[in-house]
N, C-alpha and C positions, 0 to 999 in steps of 0.2 A: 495508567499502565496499559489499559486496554487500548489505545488509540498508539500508542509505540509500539506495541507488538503488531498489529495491525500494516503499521509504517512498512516494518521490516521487512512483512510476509507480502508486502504489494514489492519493495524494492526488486524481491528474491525472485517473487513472479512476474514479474517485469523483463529481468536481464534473463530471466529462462524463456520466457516468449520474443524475444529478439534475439536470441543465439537459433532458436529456432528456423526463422526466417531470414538466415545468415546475414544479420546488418554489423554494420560499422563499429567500431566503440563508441562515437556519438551516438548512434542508433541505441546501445545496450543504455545507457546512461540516460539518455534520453526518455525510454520506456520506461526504465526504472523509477525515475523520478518522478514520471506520470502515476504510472502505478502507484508507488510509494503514496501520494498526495492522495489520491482516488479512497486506495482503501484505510490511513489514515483519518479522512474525514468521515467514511463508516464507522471505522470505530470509536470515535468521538459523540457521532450521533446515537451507535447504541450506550454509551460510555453516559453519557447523558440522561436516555431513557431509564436505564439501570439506577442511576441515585434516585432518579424522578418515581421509582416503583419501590427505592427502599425506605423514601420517607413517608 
């Protein structure tokens, strides 16, 4: 659960830091996606850590 919430919160800050620096809608979509994957894979990796310290 923790690595989808994660996803959403990179997409959302993604398309907020490229409306920021007024790009294109490939640009918003673009970022997002980046984003989204970026901190996805954080929250995988603590998502990970976290079973690894409850057994």
């Amino acid at each position: 659960m923790i690595p989808l919430i994660t996803f959403i919160i990179g997409l959302i800050f993604g398309w907020i830091r490229s409306v920021r620096k007024n790009g294109t809608l490939f640009d918003h979509l673009q970022y997002s996606v980046v984003h989204g994957l970026a901190f996805g894979i954080i929250g995988l990796v603590v998502s990970i850590i976290l079973i690894q310290l409850i057994q």
